[in-house]
C-alpha positions as a Markdown table, in Angstrom:
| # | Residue | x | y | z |
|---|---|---|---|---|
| 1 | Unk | 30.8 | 0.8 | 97.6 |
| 2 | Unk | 30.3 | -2.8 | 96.9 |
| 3 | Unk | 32.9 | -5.0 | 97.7 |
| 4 | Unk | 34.9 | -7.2 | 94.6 |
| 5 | Unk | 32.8 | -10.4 | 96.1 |
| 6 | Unk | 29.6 | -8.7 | 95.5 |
| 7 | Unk | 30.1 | -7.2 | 92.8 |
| 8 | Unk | 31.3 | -11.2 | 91.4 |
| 9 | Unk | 27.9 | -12.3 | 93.1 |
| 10 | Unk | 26.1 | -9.9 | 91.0 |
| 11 | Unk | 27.6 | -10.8 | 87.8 |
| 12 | Unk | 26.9 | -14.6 | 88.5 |
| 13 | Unk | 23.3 | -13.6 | 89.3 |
| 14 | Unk | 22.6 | -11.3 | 86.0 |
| 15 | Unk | 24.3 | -14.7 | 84.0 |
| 16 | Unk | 22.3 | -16.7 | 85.4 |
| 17 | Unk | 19.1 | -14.7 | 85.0 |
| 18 | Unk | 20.0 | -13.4 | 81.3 |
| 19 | Unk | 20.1 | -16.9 | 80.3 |
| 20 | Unk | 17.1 | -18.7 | 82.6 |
| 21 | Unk | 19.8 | -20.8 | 84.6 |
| 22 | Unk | 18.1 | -20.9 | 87.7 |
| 23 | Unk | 19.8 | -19.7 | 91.1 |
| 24 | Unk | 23.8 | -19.4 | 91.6 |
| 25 | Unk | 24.9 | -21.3 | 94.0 |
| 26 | Unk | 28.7 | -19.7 | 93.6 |
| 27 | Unk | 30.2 | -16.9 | 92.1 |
| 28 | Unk | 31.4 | -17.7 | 88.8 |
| 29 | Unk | 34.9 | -19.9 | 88.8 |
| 30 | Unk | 37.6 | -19.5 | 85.9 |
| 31 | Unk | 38.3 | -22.1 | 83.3 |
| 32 | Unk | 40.9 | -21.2 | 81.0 |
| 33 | Unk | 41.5 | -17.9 | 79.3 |
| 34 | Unk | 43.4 | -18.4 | 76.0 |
| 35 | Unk | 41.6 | -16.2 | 73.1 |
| 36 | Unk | 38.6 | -15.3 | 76.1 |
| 37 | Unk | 37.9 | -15.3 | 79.5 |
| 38 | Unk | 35.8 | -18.7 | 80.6 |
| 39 | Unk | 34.2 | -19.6 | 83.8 |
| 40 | Unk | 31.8 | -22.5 | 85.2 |
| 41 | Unk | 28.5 | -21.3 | 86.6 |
| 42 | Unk | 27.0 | -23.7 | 88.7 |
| 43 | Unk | 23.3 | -23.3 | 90.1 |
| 44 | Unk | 20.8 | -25.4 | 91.5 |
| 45 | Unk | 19.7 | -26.8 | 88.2 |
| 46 | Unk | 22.8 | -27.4 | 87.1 |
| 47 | Unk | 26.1 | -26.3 | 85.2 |
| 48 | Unk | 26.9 | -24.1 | 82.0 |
| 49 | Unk | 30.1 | -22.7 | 80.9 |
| 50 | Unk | 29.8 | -19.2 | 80.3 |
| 51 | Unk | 32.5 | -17.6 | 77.8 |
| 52 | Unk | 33.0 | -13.7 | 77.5 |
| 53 | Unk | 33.3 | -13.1 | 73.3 |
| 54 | Unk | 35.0 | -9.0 | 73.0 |
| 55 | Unk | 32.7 | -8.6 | 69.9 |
| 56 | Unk | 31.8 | -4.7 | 70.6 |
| 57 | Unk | 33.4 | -3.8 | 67.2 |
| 58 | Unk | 32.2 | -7.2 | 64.9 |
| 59 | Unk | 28.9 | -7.1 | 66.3 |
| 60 | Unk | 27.7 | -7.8 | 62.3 |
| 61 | Unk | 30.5 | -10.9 | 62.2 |
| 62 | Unk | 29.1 | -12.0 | 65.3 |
| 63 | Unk | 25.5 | -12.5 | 64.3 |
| 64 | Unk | 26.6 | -14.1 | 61.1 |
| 65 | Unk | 28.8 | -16.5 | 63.0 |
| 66 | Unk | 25.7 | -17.6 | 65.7 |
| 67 | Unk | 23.2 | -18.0 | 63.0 |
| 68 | Unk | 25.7 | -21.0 | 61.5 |
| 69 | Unk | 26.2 | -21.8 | 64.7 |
| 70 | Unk | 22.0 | -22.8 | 64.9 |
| 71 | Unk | 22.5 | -24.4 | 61.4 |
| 72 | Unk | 25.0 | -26.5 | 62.6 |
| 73 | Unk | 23.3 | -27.3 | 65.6 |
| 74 | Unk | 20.4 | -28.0 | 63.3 |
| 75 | Unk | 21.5 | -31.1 | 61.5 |
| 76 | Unk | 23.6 | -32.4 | 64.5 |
| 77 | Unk | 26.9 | -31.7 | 63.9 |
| 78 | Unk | 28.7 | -33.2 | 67.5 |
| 79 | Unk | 28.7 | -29.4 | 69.4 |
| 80 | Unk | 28.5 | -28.1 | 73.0 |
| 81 | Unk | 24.6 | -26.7 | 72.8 |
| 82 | Unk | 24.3 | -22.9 | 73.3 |
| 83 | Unk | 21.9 | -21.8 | 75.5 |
| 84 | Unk | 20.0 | -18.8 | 74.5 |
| 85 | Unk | 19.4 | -15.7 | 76.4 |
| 86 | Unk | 15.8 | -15.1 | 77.7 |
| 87 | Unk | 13.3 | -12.9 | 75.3 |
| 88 | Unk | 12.2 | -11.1 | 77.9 |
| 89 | Unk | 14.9 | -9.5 | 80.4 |
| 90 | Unk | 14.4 | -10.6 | 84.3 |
| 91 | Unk | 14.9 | -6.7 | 85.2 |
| 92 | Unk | 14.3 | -6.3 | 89.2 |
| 93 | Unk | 15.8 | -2.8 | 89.0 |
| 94 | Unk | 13.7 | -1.0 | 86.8 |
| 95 | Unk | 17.0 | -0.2 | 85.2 |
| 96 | Unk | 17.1 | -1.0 | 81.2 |
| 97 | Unk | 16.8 | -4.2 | 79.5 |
| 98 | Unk | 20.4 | -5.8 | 78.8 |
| 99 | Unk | 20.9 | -5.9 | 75.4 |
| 100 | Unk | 20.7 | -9.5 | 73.2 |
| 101 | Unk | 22.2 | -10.8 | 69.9 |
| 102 | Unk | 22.1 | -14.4 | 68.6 |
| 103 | Unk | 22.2 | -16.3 | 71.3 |
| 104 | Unk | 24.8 | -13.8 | 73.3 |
| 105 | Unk | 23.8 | -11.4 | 76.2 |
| 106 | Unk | 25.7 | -8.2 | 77.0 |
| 107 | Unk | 25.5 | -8.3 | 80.8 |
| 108 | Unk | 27.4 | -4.7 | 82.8 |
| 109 | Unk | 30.8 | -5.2 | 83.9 |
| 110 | Unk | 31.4 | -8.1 | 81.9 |
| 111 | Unk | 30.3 | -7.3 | 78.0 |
| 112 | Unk | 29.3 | -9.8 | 75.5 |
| 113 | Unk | 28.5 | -13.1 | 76.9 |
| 114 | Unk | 27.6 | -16.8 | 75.6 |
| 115 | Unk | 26.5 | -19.8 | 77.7 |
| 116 | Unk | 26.4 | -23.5 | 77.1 |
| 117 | Unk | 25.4 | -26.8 | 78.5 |
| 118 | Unk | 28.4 | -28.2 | 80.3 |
| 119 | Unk | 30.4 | -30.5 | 78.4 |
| 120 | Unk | 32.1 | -33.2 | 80.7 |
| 121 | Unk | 35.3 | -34.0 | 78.5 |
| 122 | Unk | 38.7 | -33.4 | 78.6 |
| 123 | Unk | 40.5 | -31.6 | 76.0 |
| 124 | Unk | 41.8 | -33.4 | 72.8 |
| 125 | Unk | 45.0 | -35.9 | 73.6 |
| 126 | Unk | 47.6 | -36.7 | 71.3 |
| 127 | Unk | 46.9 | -40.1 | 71.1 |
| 128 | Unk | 43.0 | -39.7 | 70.9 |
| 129 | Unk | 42.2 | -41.4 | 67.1 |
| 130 | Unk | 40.0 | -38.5 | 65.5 |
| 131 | Unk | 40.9 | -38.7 | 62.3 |
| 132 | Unk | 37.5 | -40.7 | 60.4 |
| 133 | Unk | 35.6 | -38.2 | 62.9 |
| 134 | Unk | 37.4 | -34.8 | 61.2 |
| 135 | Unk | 37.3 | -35.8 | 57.8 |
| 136 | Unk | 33.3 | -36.2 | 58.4 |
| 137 | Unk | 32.8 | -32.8 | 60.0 |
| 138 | Unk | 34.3 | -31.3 | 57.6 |
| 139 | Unk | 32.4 | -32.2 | 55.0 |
| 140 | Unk | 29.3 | -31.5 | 56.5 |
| 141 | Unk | 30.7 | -28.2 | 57.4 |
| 142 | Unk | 31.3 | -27.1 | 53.9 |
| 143 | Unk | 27.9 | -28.6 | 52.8 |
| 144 | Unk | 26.0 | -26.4 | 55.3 |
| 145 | Unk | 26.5 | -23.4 | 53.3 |
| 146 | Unk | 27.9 | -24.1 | 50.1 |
| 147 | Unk | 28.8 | -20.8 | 48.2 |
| 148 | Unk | 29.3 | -17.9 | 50.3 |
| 149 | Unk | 30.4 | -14.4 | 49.7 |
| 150 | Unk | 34.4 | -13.7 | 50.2 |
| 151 | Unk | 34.6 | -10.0 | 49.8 |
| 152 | Unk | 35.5 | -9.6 | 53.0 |
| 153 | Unk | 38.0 | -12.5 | 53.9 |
| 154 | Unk | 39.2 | -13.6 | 57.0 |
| 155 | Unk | 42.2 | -11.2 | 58.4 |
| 156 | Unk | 45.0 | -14.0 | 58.0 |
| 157 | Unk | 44.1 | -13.8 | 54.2 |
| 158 | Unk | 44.9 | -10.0 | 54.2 |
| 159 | Unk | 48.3 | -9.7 | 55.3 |
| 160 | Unk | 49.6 | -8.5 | 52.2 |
| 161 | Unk | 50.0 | -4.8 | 52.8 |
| 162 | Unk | 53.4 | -4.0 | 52.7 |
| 163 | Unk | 52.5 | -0.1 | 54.5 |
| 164 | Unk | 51.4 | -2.5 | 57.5 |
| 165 | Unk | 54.5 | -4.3 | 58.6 |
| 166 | Unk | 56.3 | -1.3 | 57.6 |
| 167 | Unk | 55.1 | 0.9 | 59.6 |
| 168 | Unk | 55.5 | -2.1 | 62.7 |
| 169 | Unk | 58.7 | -2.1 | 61.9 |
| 170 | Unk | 59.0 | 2.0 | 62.4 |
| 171 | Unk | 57.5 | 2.1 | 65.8 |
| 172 | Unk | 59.6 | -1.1 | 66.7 |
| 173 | Unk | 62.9 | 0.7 | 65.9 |
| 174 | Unk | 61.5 | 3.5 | 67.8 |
| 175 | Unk | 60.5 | 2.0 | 70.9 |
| 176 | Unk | 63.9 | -0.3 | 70.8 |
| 177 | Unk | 61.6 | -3.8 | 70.8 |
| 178 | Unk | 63.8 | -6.8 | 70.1 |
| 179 | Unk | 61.7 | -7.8 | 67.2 |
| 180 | Unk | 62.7 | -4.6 | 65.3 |
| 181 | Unk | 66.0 | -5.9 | 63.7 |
| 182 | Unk | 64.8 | -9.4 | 62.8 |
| 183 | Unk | 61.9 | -8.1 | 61.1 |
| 184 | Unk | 64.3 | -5.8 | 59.2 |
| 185 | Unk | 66.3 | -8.4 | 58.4 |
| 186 | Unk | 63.4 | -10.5 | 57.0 |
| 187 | Unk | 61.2 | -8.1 | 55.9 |
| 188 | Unk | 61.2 | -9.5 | 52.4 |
| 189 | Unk | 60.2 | -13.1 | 53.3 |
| 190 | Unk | 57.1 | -12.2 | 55.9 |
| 191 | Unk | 55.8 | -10.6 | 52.5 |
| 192 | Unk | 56.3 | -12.7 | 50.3 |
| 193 | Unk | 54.9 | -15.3 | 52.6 |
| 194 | Unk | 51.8 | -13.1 | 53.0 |
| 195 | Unk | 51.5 | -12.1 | 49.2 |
| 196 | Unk | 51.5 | -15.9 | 49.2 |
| 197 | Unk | 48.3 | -16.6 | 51.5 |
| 198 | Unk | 46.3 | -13.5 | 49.4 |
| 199 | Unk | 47.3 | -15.4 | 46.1 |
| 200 | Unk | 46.3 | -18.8 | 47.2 |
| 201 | Unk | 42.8 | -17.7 | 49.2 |
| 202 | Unk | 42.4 | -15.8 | 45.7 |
| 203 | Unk | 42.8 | -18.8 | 43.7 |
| 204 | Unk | 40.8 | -21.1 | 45.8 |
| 205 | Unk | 37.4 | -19.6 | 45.2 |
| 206 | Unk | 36.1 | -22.5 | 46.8 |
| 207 | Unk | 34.3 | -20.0 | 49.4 |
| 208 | Unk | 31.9 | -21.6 | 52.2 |
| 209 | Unk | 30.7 | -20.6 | 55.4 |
| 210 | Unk | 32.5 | -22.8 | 58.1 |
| 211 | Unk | 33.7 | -22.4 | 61.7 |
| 212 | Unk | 37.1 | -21.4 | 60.6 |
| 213 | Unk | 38.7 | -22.4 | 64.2 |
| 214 | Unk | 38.7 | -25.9 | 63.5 |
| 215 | Unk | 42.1 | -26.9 | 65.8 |
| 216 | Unk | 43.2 | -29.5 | 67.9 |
| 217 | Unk | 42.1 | -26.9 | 70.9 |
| 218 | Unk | 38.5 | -26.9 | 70.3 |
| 219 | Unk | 38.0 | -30.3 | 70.2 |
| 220 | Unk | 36.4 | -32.4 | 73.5 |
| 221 | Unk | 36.7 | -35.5 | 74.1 |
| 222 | Unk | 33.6 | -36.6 | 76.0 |
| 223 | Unk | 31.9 | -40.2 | 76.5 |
| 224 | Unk | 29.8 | -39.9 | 73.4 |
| 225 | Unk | 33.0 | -38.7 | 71.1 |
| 226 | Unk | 34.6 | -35.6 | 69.9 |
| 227 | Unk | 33.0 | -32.3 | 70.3 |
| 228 | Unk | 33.9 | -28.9 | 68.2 |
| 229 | Unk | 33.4 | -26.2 | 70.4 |
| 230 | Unk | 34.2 | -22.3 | 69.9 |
| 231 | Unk | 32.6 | -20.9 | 67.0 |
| 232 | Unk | 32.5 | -17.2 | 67.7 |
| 233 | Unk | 34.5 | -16.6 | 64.5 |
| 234 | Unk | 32.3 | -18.8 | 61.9 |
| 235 | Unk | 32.4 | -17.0 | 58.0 |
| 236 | Unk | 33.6 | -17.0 | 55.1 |
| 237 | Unk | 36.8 | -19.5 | 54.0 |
| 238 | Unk | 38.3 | -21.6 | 51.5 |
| 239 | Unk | 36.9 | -25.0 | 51.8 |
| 240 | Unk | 40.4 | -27.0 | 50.4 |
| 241 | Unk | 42.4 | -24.7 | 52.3 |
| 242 | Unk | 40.0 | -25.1 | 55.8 |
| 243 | Unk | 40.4 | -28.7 | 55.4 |
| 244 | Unk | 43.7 | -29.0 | 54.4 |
| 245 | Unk | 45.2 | -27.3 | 57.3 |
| 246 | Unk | 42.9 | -28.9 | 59.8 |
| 247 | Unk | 44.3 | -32.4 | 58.1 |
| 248 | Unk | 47.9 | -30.9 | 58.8 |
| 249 | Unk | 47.5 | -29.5 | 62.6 |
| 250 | Unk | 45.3 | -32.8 | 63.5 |
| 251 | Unk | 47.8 | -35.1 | 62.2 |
| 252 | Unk | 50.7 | -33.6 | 63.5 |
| 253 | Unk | 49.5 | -33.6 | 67.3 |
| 254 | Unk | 52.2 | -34.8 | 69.5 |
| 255 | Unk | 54.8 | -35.6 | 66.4 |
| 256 | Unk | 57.7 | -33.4 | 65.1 |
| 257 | Unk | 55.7 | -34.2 | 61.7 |
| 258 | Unk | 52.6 | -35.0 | 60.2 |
| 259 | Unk | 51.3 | -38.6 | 60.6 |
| 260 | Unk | 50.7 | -39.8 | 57.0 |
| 261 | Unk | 48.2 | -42.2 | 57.9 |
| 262 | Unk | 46.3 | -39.7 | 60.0 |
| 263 | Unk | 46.0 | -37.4 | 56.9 |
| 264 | Unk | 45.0 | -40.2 | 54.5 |
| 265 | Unk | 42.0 | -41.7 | 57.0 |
| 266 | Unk | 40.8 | -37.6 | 57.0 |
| 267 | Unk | 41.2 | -37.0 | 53.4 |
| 268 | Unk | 39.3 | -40.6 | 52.6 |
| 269 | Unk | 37.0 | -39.6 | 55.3 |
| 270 | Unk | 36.2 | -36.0 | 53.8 |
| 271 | Unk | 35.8 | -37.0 | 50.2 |
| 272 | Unk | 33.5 | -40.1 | 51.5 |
| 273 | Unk | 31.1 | -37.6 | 53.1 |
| 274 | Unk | 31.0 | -35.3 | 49.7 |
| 275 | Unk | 33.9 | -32.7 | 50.1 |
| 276 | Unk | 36.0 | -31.8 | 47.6 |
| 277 | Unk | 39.2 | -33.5 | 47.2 |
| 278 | Unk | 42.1 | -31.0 | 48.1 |
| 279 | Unk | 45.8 | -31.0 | 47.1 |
| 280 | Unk | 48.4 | -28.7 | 45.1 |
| 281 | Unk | 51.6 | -26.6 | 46.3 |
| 282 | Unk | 49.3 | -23.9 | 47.6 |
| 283 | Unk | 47.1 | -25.7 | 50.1 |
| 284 | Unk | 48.7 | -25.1 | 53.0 |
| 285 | Unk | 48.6 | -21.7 | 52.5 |
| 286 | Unk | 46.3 | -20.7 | 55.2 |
| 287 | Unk | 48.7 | -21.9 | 57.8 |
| 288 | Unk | 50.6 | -19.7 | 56.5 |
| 289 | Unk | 48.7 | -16.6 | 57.1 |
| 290 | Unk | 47.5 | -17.8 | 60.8 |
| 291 | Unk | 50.9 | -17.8 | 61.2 |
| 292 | Unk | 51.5 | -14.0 | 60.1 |
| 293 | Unk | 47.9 | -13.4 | 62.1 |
| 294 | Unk | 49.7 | -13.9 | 65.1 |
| 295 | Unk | 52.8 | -12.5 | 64.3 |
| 296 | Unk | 50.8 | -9.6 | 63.7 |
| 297 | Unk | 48.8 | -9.8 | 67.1 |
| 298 | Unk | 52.0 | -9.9 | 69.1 |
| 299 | Unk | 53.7 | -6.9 | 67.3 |
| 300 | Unk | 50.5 | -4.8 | 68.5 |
| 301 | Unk | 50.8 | -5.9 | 72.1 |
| 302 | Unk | 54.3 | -5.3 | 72.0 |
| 303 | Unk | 53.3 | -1.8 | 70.7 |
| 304 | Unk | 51.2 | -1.3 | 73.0 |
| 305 | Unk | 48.0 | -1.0 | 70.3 |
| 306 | Unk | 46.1 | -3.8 | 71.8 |
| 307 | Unk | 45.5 | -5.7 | 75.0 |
| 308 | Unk | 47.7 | -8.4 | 76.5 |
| 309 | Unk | 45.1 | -10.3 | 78.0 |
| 310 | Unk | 46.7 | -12.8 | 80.3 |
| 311 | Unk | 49.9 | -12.5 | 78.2 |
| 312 | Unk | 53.4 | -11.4 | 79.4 |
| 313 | Unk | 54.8 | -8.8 | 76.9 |
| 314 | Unk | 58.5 | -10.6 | 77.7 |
| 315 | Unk | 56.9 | -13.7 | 76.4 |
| 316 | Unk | 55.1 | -11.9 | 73.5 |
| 317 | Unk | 58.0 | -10.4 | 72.6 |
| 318 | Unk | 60.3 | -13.3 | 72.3 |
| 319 | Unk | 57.8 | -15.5 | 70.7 |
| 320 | Unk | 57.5 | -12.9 | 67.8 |
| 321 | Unk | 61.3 | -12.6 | 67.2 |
| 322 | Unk | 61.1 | -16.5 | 66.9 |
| 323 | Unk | 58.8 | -16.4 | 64.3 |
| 324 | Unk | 60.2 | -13.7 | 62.6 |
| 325 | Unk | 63.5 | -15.6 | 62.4 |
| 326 | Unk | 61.4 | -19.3 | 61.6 |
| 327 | Unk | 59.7 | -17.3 | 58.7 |
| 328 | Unk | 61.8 | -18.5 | 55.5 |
| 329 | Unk | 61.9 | -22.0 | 56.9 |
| 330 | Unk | 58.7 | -22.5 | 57.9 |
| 331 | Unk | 57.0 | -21.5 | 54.5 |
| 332 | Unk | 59.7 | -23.5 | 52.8 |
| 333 | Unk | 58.5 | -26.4 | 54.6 |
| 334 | Unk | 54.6 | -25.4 | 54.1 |
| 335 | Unk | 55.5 | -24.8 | 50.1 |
| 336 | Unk | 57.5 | -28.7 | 49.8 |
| 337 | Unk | 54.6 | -30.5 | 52.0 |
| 338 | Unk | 52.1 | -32.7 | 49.9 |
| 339 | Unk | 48.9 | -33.9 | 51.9 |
């Protein structure tokens, strides 16, 4: 039986091979793991991060998303390059091809996999001045694809179905979780907050394709500027309610609130490059709805109905009761905001 060292030595090799990489000279070395598992494969020729993307059940999604990805790439929006897999499979076994899609391999033991030129950057600090740089992207973002279909919206938009949180609720009394009797208690404002984000994404019809994971997270800072990085989960959105919550989280970076000059320099700077100038007591709406996304996430892992990842279910479980209880005040505060 091969030991947990070869078996790590194997995995680095088929990467490297999938993807034309040249020779390993390590096994591959962990980066972060917050959403998926990332490592750094170095090899003679160089370095690549590799990122595992769980996209056995949104295969369809995840072609969709990679073939913006190569439009983006296309006209130079400031991204980490993704390397593609090989067309034909290095295959020293005789064993069958590994599978491709986009520019994702599914290599054994592993699953889906993406690689990309190593970006040397550090991630996005409070005080780094991105504002000009956002509005920009943006724009360009929303021009890539201007009218897209939204008959299938993003999950945060579909929160609405009061069945779903109560039958969370039911298995919560059940099992005893602490979230149980808070969401009880406030089982009136998480829907109306979510009947909210349905009737706003509704009203927007402003529907592009875009990256839709536009945060403060996926943003490098390298020597030639920002970089957006991530975008396994590019699709259909709400252009005014995409950039108006990307305004909010950018501008609010190390601050108990938004920085109103920060959200003027993005809005000037999106409407300069052609967007759509975005306003009105709905428009934070989608904050809104990544917030009940979450919430959501966290009552399944508490549940037991999906995987922790690098989670602990005390820490799950108490950051879900905190939302729970933050829910009327938080889309109070979301509702009174003007950008």
């Amino acid at each position: 039986m091969a030991s947990e060292r070869e078996i790590a030595r194997r995995q680095a090799r088929a990467v490297a091979e999938s993807f034309g990489l040249g020779t390993p000279t390590q096994e591959l070395a962990p980066v972060s793991f917050r959403s998926s598992q990332t490592w750094r494969l170095v090899t003679r020729d160089g370095s690549a991060l590799i990122k595992h993307v769980a996209a056995e059940d949104w295969l369809d999604d995840f072609a969709r998303a990679m073939d913006f990805e190569q439009l983006a790439l296309s006209v130079g929006i400031s991204m980490a390059r993704p390397i593609p897999p090989l067309v034909e499979p290095m295959n020293h076994d005789n064993g069958p091809a590994r599978k491709r899609l986009g520019f994702a391999a599914a290599i054994e033991g592993i699953g889906w996999v993406r690689a990309y030129d190593w970006v040397d950057g550090e991630p996005l600090g409070d005080g780094d001045d991105v504002a000009a740089w956002l509005g920009e992207t943006l724009a360009r973002l929303h021009q890539l694809t201007p009218t897209a279909d939204a008959s299938r919206p993003p999950d945060w938009y579909r929160m609405d179905r009061p069945e779903m949180w109560h039958g969370w609720l039911n298995d919560g009394q059940r099992d005893g979780r602490s979230w149980a009797a808070l969401l009880r208690l406030h089982m009136t404002d998480v829907l109306e907050a979510a009947g909210w984000v349905a009737r706003s994404f509704t009203a927007a019809g402003d529907y592009v394709v875009t990256h839709r994971d536009v945060e403060p997270w996926n943003v490098m800072m390298t020597g030639g500027g920002p970089v957006l990085i991530d975008w396994d989960v590019a699709g259909a959105d709400s252009a005014s309610l995409e950039a108006a919550h990307a305004t909010l989280e950018f501008s609010r970076r190390g601050r108990t609130a938004p920085d109103p000059a920060a959200v003027r320099r993005t809005f000037e700077a999106y409407v300069g490059a052609g967007g759509t100038p975005f306003g009105g007591p709905d428009v934070l709406a989608r904050r809104a709805g990544l917030r009940l996304g979450r919430l959501a996430e966290r009552l399944r892992m508490s549940l037991g109905d999906q995987d922790l990842g690098p989670r602990e279910l005390a820490a799950v479980e108490r950051r879900a009761a905190e939302q729970i209880a933050e829910m009327p005040a938080f889309l109070a505060a979301l509702r009174n905001y003007r950008l």
